[in-house]
C-alpha positions as CSV (number, residue, x, y, z in Angstrom):
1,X,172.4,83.3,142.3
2,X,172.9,83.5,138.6
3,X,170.7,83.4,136.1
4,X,170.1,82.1,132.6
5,X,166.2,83.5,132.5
6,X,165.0,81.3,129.1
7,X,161.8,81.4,127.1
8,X,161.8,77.5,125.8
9,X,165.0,76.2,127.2
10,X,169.0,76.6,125.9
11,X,167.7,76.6,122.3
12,X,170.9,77.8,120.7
13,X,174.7,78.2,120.6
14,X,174.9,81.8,122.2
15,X,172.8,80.9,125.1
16,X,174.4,77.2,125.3
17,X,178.0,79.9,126.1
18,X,176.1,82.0,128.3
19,X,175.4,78.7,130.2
20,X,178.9,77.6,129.9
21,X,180.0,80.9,131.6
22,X,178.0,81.0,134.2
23,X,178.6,77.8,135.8
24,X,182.6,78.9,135.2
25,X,183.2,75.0,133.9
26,X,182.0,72.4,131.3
27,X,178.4,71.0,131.6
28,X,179.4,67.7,132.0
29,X,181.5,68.5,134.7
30,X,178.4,70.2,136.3
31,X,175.6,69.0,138.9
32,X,172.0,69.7,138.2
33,X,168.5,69.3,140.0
34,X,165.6,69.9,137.8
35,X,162.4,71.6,139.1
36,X,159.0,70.6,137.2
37,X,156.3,71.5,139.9
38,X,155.0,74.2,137.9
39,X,154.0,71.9,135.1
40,X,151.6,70.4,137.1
41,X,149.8,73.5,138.5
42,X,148.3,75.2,135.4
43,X,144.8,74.5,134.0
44,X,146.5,72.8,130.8
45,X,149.0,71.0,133.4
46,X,149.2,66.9,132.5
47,X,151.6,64.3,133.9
48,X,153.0,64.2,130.8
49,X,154.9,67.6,130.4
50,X,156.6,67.2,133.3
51,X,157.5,63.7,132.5
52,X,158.9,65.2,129.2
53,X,160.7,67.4,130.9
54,X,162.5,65.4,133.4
55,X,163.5,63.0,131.1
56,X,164.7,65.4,128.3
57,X,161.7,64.4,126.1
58,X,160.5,68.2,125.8
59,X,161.5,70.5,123.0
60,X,162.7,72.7,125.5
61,X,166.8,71.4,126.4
62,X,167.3,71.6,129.7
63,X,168.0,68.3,131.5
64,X,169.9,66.8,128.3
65,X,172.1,69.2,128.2
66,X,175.0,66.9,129.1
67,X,175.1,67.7,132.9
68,X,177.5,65.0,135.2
69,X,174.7,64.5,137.0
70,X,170.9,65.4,137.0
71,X,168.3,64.8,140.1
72,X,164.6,65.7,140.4
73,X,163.5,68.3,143.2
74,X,159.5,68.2,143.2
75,X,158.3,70.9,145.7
76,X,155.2,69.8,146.9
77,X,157.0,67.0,148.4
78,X,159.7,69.0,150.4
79,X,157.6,69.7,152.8
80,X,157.6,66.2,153.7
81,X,160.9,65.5,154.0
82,X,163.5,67.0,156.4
83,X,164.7,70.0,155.7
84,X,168.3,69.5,156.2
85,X,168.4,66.9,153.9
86,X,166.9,68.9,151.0
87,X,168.3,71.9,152.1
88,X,171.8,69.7,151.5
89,X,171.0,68.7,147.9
90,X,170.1,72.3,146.9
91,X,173.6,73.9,148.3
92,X,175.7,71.1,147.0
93,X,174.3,71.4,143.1
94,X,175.4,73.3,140.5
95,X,172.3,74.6,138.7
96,X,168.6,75.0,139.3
97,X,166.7,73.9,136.1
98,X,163.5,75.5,136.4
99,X,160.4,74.0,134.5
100,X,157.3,75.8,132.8
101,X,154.0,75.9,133.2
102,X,151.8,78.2,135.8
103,X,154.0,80.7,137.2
104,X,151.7,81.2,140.2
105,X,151.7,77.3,140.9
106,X,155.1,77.5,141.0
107,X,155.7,80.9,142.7
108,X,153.1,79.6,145.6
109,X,155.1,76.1,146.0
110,X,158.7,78.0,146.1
111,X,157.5,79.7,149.0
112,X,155.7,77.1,150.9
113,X,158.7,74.8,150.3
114,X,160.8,77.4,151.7
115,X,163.4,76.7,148.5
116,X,162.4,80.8,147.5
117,X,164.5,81.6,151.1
118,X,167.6,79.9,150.3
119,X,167.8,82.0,147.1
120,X,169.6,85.1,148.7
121,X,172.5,82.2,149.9
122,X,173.2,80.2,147.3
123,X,175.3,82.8,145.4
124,X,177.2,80.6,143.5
125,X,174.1,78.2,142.0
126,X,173.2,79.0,138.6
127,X,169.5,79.3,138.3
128,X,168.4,78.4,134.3
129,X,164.6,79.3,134.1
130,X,162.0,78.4,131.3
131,X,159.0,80.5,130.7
132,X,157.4,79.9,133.9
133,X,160.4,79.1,135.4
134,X,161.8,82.3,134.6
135,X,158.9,84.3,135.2
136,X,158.6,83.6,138.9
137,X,161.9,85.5,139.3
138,X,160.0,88.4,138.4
139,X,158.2,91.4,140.7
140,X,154.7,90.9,138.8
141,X,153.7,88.3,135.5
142,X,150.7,90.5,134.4
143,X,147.1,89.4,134.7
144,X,147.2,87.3,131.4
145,X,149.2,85.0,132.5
146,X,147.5,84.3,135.8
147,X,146.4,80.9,135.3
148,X,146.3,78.7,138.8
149,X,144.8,81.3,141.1
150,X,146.9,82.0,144.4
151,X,145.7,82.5,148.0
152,X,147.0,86.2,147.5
153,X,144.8,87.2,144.7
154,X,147.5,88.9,142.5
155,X,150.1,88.5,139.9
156,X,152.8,89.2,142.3
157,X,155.8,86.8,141.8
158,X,159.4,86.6,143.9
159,X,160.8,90.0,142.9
160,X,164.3,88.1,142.9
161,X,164.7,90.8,139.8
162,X,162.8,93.7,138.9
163,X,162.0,93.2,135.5
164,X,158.8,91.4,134.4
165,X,159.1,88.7,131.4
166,X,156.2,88.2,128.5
167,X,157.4,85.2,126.8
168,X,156.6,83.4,123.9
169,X,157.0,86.2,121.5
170,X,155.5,85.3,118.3
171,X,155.5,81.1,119.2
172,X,153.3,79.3,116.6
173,X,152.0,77.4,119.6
174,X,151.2,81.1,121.6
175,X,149.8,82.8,118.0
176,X,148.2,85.8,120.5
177,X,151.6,86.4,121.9
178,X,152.7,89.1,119.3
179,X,154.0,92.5,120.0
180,X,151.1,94.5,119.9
181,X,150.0,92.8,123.2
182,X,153.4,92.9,124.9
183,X,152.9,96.3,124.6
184,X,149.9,96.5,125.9
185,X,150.9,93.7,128.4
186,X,153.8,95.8,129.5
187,X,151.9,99.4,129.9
188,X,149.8,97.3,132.5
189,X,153.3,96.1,134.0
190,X,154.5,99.7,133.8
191,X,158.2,98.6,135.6
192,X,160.8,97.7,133.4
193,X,160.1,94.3,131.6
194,X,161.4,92.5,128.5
195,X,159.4,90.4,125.6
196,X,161.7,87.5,124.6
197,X,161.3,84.4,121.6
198,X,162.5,81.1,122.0
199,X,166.0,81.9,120.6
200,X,166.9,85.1,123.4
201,X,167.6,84.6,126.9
202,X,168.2,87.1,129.6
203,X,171.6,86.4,131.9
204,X,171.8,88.3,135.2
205,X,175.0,88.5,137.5
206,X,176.5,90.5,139.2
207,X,177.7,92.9,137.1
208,X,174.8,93.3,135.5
209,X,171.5,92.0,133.3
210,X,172.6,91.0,129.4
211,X,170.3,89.9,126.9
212,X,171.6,86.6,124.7
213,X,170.1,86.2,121.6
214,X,169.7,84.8,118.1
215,X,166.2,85.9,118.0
216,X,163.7,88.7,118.9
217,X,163.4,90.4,121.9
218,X,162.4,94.5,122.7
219,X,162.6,96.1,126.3
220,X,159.9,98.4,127.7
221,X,160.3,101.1,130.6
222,X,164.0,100.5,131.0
223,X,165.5,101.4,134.3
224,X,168.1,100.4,136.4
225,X,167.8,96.6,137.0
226,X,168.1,94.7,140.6
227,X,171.2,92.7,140.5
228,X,170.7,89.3,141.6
C-alpha cells in the first residue's frame, strides 16, 4: 500500500498534492471506500462522529474530497458477508479512507475482519489514515492512548510501519497533547516515532517515508523506517 498517514484529515494544499501523487491521477477520477469503525469503539464513541464522517460533515476532509465515487466499508459487518464479495470491493478501490477514534477498536476489528491480511496485496491502494486511522498502521500507540481495551492486553497495533504516531500536537480540542508529553510519550515508545499537528502528514512508499507539512511536527529515535 501507500500511505497518506493524517492527524485530522487532508487539511491543506501540500498534503491535498501528496494525495494527488499517490493515487497517480485526479481525485475525481478516483474510487474510495471509507472506513469509520473505529469511531464507534472508543469510550467517547457516538453515532454521530461516524455519521459526520461518512457524510463529509466532520472537520476532518476525507470523503468530500471530490472522489468519483465513495462507498462505506463497516468492519464489524464483514464478517457477515461473504468474503469474496468484500474482498472484491477492497481490490477494485482506489483508496482506503481510514476514520478516527480508538485505535485499538479499530486495530482489533481489522484483524477479525481479516481486511489487515489483504494489506501486504493490495500494493497499489492508497491507504489515507486519520488519527486513529493512522495510528493502527503503527508497531505500538503508547499506553495513553489505549482507550477500548483489547483481548491482548497491550498497545500493540499492525506494525504495517515501524514508527509510532502521537497526534494531535497542540489541538485546542487535545490541550494535554503538547510537546513535553510527546516526549515523554515517545521515551516510553523508545522505537522511532513522529508527533504531528493537524496541518503535517506522513506519506510512505516505496521509496521511502516523507513528512508533508504546513505545520508542526518533530521526530524522536530516528532509524531506518519499514517501507510499506
Amino acid at each position: 500500500m501507500k500511505l497518506l498517514l493524517t492527524d485530522s484529515g487532508v487539511k491543506n494544499a501540500s498534503m491535498l498534492a501528496a494525495l494527488v501523487d499517490l493515487l497517480g491521477k485526479p481525485i475525481a477520477e478516483a474510487s474510495a471506500l471509507c472506513v469509520p469503525t473505529a469511531g464507534y469503539g472508543g469510550p467517547y464513541g457516538d453515532p454521530g462522529g461516524p455519521w459526520r464522517f461518512i457524510s463529509g460533515r466532520s472537520p476532518n476532509p476525507m470523503t468530500e474530497l471530490g472522489w468519483k465515487s465513495v462507498g462505506v466499508l463497516e468492519l464489524t459487518a464483514l464478517p457477515g458477508i461473504d468474503k469474496e464479495r468484500w474482498v472484491s470491493w477492497v481490490r477494485e478501490t482506489d483508496a482506503l479512507l481510514v476514520n478516527g477514534g480508538d485505535a485499538m477498536y479499530l486495530c482489533h476489528w481489522m484483524r477479525e475482519s481479516g481486511l489487515a491480511d489483504l494489506f501486504p496485496s493490495l500494493h497499489d491502494t492508497v491507504y489515507v489514515g486519520l488519527s486513529a486511522g493512522s495510528m493502527v498502521l503503527t508497531p505500538r500507540i503508547g499506553e495513553d492512548f489505549v482507550g477500548w481495551k483489547p483481548p491482548t492486553g497491550n498497545d500493540s497495533a499492525l506494525g504495517v510501519v515501524d514508527f509510532s504516531i502521537f497526534p494531535h500536537l497542540d489541538s485546542p480540542d487535545c490541550p494535554e497533547n503538547t510537546m513535553a508529553v510527546a516526549e515523554r510519550w515517545a521515551a516510553e515508545i523508545k522505537g522511532p516515532a513522529y508527533t504531528i499537528d493537524a496541518q503535517t502528514a506522513i506519506k510512505v512508499t516505496d521509496g521511502g517515508v516523507e513528512v508533508v507539512s504546513e505545520g508542526h511536527w518533530k521526530q524522536f529515535n530516528p532509524a531506518r523506517e519499514k517501507r510499506s
